[in-house]
C-alpha positions as CSV (number, residue, x, y, z in Angstrom):
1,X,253.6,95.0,45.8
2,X,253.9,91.3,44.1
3,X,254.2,91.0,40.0
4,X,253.3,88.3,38.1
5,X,256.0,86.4,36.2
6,X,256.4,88.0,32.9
7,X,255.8,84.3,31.6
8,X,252.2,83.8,32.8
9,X,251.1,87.4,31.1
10,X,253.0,86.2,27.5
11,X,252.9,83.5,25.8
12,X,255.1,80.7,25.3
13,X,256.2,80.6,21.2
14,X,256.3,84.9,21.5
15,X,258.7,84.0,24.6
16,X,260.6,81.6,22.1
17,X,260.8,83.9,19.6
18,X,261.8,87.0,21.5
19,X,264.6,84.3,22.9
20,X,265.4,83.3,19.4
21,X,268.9,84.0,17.8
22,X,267.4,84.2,14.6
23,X,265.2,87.1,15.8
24,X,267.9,89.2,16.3
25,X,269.4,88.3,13.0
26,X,266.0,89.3,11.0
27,X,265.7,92.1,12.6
28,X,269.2,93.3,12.0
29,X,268.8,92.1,8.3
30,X,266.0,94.4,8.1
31,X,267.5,97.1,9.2
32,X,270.6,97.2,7.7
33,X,268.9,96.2,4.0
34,X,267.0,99.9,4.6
35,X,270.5,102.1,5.6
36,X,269.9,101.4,9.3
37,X,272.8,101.0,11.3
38,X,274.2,101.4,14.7
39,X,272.4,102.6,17.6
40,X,269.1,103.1,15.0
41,X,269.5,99.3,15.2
42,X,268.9,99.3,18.7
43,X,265.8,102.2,18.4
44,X,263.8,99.9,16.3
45,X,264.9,97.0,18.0
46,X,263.0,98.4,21.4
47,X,260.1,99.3,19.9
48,X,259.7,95.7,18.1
49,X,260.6,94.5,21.8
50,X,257.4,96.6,23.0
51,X,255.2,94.8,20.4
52,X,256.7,91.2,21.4
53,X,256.0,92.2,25.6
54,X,252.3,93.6,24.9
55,X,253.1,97.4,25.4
56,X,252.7,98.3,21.6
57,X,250.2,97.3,19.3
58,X,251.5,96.0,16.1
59,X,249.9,97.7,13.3
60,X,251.3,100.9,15.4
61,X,254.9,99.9,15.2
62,X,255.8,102.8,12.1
63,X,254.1,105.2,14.4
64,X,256.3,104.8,17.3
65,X,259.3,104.3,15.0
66,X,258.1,108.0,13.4
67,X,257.2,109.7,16.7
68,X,259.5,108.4,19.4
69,X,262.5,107.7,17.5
70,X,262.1,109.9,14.8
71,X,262.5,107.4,11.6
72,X,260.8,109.1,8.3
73,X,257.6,108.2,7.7
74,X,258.7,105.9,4.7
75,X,261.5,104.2,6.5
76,X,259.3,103.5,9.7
77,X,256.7,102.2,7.6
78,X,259.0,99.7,5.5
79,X,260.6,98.6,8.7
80,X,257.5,98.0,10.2
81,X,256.0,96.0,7.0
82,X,258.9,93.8,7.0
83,X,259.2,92.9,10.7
84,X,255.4,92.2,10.5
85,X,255.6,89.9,7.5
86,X,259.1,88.2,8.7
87,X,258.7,88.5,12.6
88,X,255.2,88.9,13.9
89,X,253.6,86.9,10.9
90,X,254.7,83.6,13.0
91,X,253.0,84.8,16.0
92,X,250.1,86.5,14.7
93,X,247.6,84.8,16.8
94,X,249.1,85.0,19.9
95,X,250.0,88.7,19.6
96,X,246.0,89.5,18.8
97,X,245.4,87.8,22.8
98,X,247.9,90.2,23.5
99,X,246.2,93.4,22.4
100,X,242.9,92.4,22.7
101,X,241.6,94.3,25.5
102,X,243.7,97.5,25.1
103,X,242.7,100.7,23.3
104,X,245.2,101.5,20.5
105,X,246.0,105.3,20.8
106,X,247.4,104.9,24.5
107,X,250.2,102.8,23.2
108,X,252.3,106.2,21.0
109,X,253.7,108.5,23.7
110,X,257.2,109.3,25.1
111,X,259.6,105.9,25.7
112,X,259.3,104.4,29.5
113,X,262.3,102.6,30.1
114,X,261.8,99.2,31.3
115,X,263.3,99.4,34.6
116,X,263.9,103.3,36.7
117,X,267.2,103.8,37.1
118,X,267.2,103.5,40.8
119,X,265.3,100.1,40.7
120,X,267.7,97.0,40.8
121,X,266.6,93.6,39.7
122,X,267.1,91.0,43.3
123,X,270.4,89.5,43.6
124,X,271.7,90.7,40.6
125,X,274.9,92.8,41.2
126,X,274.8,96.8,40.1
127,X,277.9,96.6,37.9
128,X,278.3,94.4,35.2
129,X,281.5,91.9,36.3
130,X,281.3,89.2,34.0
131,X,284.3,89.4,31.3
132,X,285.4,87.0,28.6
133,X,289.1,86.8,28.6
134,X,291.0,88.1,25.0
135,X,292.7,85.8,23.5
């Protein structure tokens, strides 16, 4: 079974952005501003990854944050405001491509992680062996 680059299916400035530094630091910003901290950082931070890659619809991002990861219903929805107006507000049009064929309500069940754990990626060792020395 042959996949398609990931590259081809997104496109280029959401790439860029998802690649961005200053993603991350948004993000983060956003989070921590509303009392989010930690591994919450990391909850909203995969469902604003599934928006980016075309497996969750935007406007839907409060819902998942609500349902799968169990945010209140006020927090979700703040977080979700302001990562749509600071994030997905300079990708807009490319994110509507995205979604345009897909039916919303499909998108809001349980998390799928992105790779089983039995799969492996190709010549990319099983352990992690890259270590920065302390100095």
């Amino acid at each position: 079974m042959s996949q398609e680059p990931i590259q081809k299916e997104i496109p280029s400035n959401i790439l860029d952005l998802i690649n961005s530094e200053d993603t991350a630091l948004i993000l983060s910003e956003i989070c921590v501003s509303n009392g989010i901290e930690g591994e919450e950082i990391e909850k909203v931070s995969y469902q604003v990854g599934r928006v980016l890659l075309g497996d969750l619809p935007p406007e839907l991002l409060a819902k998942a944050l609500e349902k799968n990861e169990g945010f209140s219903l006020e927090t979700a929805g703040i977080i979700a405001q302001k990562t749509d107006q600071h994030i997905f507000s300079q990708i807009r049009e490319s994110l509507s491509y995205l979604y345009k064929d897909k039916e919303k309500e499909e998108f809001i069940s349980e998390k799928k992680p992105f790779l089983e754990k039995s799969e492996t990626i190709e010549g990319l060792p099983k352990d992690d062996v890259y270590r920065e020395s302390i100095e």
